[in-house]
N, C-alpha and C positions, 0 to 999 in steps of 0.2 A: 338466483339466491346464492349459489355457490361464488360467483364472480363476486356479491357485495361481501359476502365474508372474508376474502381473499383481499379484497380491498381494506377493510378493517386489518386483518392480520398484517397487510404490509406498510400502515399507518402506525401500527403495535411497534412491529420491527422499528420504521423510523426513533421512535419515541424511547427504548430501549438505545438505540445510538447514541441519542444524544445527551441522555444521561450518562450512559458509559462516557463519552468521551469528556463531558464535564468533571464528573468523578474523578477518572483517570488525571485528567491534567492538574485536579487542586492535590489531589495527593502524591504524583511522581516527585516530586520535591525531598519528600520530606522521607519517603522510601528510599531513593535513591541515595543522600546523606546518610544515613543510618544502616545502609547498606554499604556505606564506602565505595561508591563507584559514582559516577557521573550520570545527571538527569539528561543527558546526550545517549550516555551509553543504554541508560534503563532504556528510555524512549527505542532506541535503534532496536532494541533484542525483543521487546514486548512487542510496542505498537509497529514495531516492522515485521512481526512474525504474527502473519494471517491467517487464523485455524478457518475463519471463514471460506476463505481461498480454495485451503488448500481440503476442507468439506465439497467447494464444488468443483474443484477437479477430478478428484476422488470419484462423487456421485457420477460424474457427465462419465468418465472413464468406466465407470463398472457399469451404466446405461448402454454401453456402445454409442455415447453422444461426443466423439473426436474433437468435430468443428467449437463446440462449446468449451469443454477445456483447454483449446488454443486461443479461441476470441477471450475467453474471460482473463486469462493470465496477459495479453498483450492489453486489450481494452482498458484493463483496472491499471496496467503501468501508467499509460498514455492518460489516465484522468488521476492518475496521483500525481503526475510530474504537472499538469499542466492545468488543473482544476483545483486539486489542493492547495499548491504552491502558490498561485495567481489569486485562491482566497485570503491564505494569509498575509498574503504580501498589502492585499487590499485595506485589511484590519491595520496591519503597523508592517513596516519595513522590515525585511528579514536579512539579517545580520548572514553573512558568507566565507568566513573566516579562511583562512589557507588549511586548517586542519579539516571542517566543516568538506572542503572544497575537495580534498585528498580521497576522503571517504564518497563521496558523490563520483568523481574517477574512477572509481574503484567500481561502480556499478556499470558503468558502460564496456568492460570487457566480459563482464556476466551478463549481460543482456545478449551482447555477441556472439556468447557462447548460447545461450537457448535460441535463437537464430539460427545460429549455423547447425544445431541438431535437429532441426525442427525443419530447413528448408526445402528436402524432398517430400515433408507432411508425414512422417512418422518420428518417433520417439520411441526406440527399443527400450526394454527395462534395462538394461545396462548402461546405456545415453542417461535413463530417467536416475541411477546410481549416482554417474558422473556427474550429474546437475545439482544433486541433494550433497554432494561431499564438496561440491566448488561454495554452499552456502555456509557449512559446518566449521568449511577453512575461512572462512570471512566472517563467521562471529569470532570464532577462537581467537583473531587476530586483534578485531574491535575492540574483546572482552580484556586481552592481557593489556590493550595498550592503555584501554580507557581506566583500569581500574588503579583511579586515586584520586585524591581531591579535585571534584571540578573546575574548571576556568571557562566558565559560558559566559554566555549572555545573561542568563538570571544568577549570576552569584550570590548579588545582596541576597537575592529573596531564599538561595540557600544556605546562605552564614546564618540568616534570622530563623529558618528551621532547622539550624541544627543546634542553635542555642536554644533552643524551646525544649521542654523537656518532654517525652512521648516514649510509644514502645511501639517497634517495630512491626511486631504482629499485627497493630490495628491499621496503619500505613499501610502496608505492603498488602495486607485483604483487600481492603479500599480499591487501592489499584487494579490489582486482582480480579475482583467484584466488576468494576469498570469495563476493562479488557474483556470480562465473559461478556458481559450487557451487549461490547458493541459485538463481537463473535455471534455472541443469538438471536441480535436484531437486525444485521446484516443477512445472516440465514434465512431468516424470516423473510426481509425485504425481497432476496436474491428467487424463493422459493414462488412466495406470490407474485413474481415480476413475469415468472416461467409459468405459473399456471395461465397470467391470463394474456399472456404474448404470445401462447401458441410456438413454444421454440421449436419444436417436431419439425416447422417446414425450413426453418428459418434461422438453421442452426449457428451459422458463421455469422451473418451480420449483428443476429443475437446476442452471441455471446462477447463481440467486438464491442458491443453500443448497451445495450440495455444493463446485458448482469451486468458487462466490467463496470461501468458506471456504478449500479448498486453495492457490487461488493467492494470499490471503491469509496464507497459514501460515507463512511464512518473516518476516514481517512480524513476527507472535505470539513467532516466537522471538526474534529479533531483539529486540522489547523487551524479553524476562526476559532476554537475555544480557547487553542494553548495563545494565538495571536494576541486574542481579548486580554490573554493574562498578563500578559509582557515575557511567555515562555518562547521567544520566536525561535529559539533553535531546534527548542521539538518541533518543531514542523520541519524543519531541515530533515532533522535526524529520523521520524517517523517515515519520512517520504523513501529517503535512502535506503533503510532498512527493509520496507515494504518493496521497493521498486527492485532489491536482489532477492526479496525472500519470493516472490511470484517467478521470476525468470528461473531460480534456480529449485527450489525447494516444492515450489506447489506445483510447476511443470512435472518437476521427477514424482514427485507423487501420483501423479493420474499416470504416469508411464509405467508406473513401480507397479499398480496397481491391475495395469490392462496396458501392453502398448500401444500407441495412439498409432493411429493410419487416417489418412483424410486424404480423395482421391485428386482434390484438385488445391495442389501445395500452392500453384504460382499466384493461387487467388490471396495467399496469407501474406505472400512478399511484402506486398506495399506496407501493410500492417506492421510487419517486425520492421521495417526500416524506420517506419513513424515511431516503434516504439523507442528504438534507440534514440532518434533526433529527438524525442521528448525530451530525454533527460539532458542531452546536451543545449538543447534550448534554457534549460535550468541553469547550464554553469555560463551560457552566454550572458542571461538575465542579471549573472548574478558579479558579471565584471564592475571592478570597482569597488568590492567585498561586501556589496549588500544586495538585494531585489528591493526596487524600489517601487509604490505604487504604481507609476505608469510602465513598466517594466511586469509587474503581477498581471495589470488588464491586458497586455499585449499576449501572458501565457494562455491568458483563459481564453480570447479573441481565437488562439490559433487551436483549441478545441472541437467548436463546433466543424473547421476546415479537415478534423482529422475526420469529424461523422460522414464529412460531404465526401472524403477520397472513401469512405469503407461502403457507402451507397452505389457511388460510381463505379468502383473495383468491383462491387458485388451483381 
């Protein structure tokens, strides 16, 4: 009886996603103009900053659950770089811009850096410090460069919202409102994924494959929604965002919180090196300044290859 419930609630959670991310994408628009920043920048700072995330690093760390705050922060990279990206790309072709392209760069020496703190399999609170101030310098920089008029991909559709006439407040809730939905449905998802997986024996390959996946999920919809819309650079920008705010921000937080130790580090290598090549699989995909269909199925193709090394590794 408990298992069906658990089953229910993680169907709850899904449905919560994906109204959040619908919500969210019809309304960043029109928050972001009327905010005076960029539907790149809004996307980067919201939908890249993962309370869901950094909820179960947190939990697994204050559980004494190590293996699980390492697998969920590299596993959710590796299906945002290469599950999300490869959905939207699937939906319409995602635009790669040299600025778009600069910020994605920009993630691969902060992935390197949670790597390199992480590769003996601990994370002191003052490593866990140095990870949260390396994400703090990477919005602050986003924030000043991006804040003015946008030049994306969806302009038209923000010249036309910002000639419409609205109040800011109900926008920006909207959004708001969206972002919680997918935060408590991914939690939701994340929680009864771990009731009925049995994570207790099964903590690393778990936390590599099942959570990252789930708490990656809102992400996956999130790009077929904003794709559907003709938003494709939020998916760029949300992926980007997401993919520094885990390496740096939600790692330091399970650290901040309890330092991480996990007795067999060399089992995680294979993993942080996948998660790196994720992202740079992204800036390969994306030569020629777009991801193109057949270029998105080749990211999602090289997915289930990363389940098969974290089975074999394990």
């Amino acid at each position: 009886m408990a298992s069906v419930l658990w089953v229910v609630l993680l169907l709850a959670g899904v449905g919560l996603i994906v109204w959040g991310a619908e919500t969210f994408a019809e309304h960043l628009a029109a928050a972001s103009v009327r905010l005076g920043v960029s539907s790149f920048a809004l996307a980067l700072l919201l939908a890249g900053a993962e309370p869901e995330e950094v909820a179960t690093a947190i939990t697994a760390s204050a559980r004494d659950l190590p293996a699980i705050a390492f697998g969920d922060v590299i596993g959710a990279n590796v299906a945002v770089c290469l599950v999300a990206v490869g959905v939207g790309a699937a939906v319409a072709p995602l635009p790669f811009g040299p600025r778009v392209r600069r910020y994605a760069v920009a993630g691969l020496p902060l992935g390197a850096l949670a790597a390199w703190s992480s590769w003996d399999g601990r994370v002191s609170r003052l490593e866990g410090l140095v990870l949260a101030a390396g994400y703090v310098a990477f919005v602050a920089t986003i924030w000043i460069i991006e804040r003015h008029p946008p030049a994306l991909g969806e302009v038209a559709e923000l010249d036309d919202v910002g000639n419409r006439p609205g109040r800011i407040g109900r926008e920006l809730v909207l959004v708001l409102a969206g972002l919680a939905a997918m935060a408590v449905g991914a939690s939701v998802l994340v929680e009864g994924v771990r009731r009925l997986s049995g994570a207790e024996s099964t903590q690393t390959n778990l936390g590599l494959t099942v959570v990252g996946f789930a708490t990656a999920f809102e992400l996956v919809v999130l790009a077929w929604s904003s794709a559907r819309r003709g938003m494709t650079e939020t998916v760029i920008a949300a992926v980007v965002g997401s993919f520094a705010y885990n390496a740096t921000m939600t790692l330091g937080a399970g650290a901040l919180t309890r330092p991480l130790a996990i007795a067999d580090a060399a089992s995680l290598h294979p993993a942080w090196m996948a998660m790196i090549a994720s992202l740079a699989a992204v800036l390969i995909a994306a030569t020629g300044g777009s991801i193109s269909r057949p270029r998105g199925a080749a990211l999602l193709a090289c997915y289930p290859c990363f389940v098969v090394l974290v089975l074999v590794a394990g």
